[in-house]
C-alpha positions as CSV (number, residue, x, y, z in Angstrom):
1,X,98.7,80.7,88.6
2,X,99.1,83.9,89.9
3,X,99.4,85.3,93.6
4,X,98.2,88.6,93.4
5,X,99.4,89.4,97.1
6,X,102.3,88.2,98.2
7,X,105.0,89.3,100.7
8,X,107.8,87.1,99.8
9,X,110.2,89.9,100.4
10,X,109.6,90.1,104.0
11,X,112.0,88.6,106.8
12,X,110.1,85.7,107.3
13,X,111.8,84.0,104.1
14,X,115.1,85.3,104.7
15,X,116.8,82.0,104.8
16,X,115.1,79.5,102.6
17,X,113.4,81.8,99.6
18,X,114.9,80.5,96.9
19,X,113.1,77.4,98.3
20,X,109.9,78.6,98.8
21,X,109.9,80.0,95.1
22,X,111.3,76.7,93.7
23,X,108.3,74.9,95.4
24,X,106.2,77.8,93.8
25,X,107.1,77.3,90.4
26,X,106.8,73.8,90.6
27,X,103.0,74.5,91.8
28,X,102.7,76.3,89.2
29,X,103.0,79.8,89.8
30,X,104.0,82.0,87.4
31,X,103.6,86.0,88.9
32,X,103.7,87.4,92.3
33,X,102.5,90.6,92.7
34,X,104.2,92.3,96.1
35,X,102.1,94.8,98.0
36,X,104.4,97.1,100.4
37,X,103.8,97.6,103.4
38,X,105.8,101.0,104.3
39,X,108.7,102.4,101.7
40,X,111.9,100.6,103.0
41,X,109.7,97.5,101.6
42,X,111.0,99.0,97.8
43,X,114.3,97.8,98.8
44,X,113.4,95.0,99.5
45,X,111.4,93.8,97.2
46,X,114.4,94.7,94.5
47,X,116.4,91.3,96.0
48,X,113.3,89.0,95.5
49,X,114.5,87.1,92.1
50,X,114.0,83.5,90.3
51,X,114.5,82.8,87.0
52,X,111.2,80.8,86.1
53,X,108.7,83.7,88.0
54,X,107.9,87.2,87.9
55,X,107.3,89.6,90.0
56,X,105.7,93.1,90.2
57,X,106.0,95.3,92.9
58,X,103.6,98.0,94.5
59,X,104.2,100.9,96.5
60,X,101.6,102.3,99.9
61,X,101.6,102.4,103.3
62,X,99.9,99.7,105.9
63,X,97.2,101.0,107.9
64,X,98.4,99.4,110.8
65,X,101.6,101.8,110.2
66,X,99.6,104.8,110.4
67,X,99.9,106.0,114.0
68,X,100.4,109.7,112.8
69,X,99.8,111.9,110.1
70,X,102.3,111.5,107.2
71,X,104.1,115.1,106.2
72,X,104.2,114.8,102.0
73,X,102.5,111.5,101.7
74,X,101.0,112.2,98.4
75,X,104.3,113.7,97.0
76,X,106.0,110.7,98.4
77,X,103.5,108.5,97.4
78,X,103.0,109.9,94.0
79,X,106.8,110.2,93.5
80,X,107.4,105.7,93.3
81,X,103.8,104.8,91.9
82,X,104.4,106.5,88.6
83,X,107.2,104.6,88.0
84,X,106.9,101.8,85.4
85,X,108.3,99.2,88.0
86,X,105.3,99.9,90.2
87,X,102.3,98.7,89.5
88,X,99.8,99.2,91.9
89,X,98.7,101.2,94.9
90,X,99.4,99.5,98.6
91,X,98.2,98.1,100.7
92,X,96.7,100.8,101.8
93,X,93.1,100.4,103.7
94,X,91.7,100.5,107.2
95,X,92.4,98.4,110.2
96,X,90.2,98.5,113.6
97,X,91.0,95.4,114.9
98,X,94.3,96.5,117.1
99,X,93.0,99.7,117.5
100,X,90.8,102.4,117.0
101,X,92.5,105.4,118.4
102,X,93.9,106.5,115.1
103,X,91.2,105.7,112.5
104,X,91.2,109.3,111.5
105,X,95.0,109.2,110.3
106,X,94.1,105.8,108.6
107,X,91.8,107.6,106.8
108,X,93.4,109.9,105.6
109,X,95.9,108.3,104.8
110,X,93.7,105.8,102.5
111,X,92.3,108.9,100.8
112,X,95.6,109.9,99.8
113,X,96.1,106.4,98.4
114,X,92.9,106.4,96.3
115,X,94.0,109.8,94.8
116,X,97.5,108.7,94.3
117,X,95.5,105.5,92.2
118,X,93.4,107.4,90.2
119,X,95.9,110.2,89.5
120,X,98.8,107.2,88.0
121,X,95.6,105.3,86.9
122,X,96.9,102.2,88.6
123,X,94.4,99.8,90.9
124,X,94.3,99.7,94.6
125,X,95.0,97.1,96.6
126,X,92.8,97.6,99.9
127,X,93.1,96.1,103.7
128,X,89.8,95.6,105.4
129,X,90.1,94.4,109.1
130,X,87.2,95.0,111.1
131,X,85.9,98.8,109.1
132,X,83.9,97.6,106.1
133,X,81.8,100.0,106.4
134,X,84.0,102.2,106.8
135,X,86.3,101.2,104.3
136,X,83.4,100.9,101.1
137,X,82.3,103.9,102.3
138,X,85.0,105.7,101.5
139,X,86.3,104.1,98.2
140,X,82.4,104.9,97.2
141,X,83.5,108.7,97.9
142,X,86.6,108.5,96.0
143,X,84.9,106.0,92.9
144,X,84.3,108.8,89.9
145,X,84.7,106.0,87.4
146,X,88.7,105.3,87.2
147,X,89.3,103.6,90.5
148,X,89.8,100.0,90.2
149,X,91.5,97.1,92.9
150,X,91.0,94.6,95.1
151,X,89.5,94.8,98.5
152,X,92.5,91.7,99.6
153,X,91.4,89.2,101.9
154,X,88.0,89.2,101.1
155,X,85.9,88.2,104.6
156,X,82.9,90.0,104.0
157,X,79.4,89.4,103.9
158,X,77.1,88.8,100.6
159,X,75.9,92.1,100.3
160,X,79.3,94.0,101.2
161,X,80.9,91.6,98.2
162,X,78.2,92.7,95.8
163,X,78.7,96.4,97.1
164,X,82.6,96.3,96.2
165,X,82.2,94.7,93.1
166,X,79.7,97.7,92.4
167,X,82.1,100.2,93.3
168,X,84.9,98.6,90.5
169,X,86.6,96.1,93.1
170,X,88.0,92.8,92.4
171,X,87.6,90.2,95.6
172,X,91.1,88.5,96.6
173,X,90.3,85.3,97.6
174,X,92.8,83.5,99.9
175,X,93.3,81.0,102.9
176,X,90.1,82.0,104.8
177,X,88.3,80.4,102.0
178,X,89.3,77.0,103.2
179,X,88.9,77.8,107.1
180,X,86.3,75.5,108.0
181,X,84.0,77.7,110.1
182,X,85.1,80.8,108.4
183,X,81.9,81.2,106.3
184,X,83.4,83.0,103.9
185,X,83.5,80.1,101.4
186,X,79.4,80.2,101.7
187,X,79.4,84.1,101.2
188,X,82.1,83.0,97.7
189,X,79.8,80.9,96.4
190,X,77.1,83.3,95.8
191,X,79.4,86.3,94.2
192,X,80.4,85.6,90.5
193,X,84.0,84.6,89.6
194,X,84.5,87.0,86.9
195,X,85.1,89.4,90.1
196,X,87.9,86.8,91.6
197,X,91.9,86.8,92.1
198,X,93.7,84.2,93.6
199,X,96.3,85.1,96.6
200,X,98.1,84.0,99.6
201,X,99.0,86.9,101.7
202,X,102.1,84.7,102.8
203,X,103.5,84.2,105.3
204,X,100.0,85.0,107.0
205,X,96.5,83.4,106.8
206,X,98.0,80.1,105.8
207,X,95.1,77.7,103.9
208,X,94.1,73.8,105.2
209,X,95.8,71.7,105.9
210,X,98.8,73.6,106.8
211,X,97.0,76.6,108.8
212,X,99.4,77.2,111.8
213,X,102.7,77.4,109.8
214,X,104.3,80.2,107.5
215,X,102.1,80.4,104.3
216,X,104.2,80.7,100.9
217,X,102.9,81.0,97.0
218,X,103.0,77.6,96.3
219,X,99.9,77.2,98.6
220,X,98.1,79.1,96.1
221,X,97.2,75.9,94.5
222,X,94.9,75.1,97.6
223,X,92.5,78.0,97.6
224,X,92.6,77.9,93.8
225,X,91.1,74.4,94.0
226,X,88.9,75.1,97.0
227,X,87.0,77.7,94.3
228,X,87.2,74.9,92.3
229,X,85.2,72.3,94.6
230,X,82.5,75.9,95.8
231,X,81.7,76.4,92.0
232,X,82.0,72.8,91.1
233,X,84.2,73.3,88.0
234,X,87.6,72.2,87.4
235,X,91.3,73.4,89.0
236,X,92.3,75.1,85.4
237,X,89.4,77.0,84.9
238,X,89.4,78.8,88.0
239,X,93.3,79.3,87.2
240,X,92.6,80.2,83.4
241,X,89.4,83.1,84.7
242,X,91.4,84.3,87.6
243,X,94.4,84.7,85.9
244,X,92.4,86.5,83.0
245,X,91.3,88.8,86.1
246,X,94.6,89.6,87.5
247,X,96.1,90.6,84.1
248,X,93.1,92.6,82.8
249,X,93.2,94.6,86.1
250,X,96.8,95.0,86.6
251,X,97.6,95.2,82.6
252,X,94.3,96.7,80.9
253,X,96.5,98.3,78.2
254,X,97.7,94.7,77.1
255,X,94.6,93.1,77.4
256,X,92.4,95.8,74.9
């Protein structure tokens, strides 16, 4: 399996992570894929190692960082993602839910992103809390046929899925799935699994049954099986098509 979002870097497994990865190997997890949240996240992510699982490290800003306009974003930006080590864009995205006062510098700051992705022709990975309109909106601006990611956490609503898998967006599909008046596992069921990656986002949005405590990779195991019991097909497929997803995406050249 794959967890295509993953911040195992962060404080949060400070003290047991050689732990947390053992259990995720033993789940099965093979790759972890680490979105940054600011640029001192680099640093961190260099420590994260285990011998049985690899990991791939991104390079962005979180919108809930951006309280201020950025001087040399792009340059700064531009500067780690066209490094071979990096290989994708974020998270980058838009974030209303603490706050709207600076939605402007969020957005600008996720424009930068989406050039900074189509100049090191590298995918996107895109936070969406509260701004989907927003959000689509603006990748739809950007989309001139070489953008490609995944809107992460997908929470949306039938049409909105269809509308990002229009624009060249995979869906990450992660705890929320199994939340039991979430919904979102009636919107999944509608949207084809061809536009699908597996994740965690741990230590947040932790699946059932263990919603309340850190979330870590190994959990990836649950929402890959919830998919299994929406589309009514076994564990391994839905590992075998949204691993096929992840690496086509993040790998194209290696997949032709």
């Amino acid at each position: 399996m794959i967890d295509t979002h993953c911040h195992i870097y962060l404080d949060q497994f400070q003290d047991d992570r050689v732990d947390v990865l053992d259990r995720a190997h033993a789940a099965g997890v093979t790759d972890i894929f680490m979105p940054a949240i600011d640029f001192s996240s680099l640093d961190e992510m260099q420590a994260v190692h285990h011998s049985s699982i690899q990991f791939h490290n991104m390079a962005g800003l979180h919108p809930v960082d951006v309280k201020a306009p950025f001087p040399d974003l792009e340059e700064t930006l531009l500067r780690f993602c066209q490094s071979d080590d990096i290989v994708g864009v974020g998270e980058t995205g838009l974030d209303y839910y603490w706050s709207t006062e600076h939605k402007e510098c969020q957005k600008q700051s996720l424009n930068v992103h989406l050039n900074v992705a189509k100049q090191v022709a590298k995918p996107i990975i895109l936070h969406n809390r509260e701004s989907t309109s927003d959000l689509l909106a603006t990748v739809e601006e950007q989309q001139d046929g070489s953008l490609t990611g995944i809107w992460h956490c997908f929470n949306g609503t039938l049409e909105e899925g269809k509308k990002a898998i229009d624009l060249g967006l995979l869906l990450g599909i992660g705890g929320v799935i199994t939340f039991k008046n979430g919904g979102v596992d009636r919107t999944v069921a509608q949207l084809p699994m061809e536009y699908m990656v597996l994740e965690t986002d741990a230590p947040y949005l932790t699946p059932t049954p263990y919603r309340g405590k850190r979330n870590e990779p190994a959990y990836v195991g649950l929402v890959a099986q919830k998919l299994a019991d929406i589309f009514e097909c076994s564990r391994e497929e839905v590992i075998t098509r949204t691993t096929a997803n992840a690496n086509a995406l993040f790998f194209p050249k290696e997949n032709i």
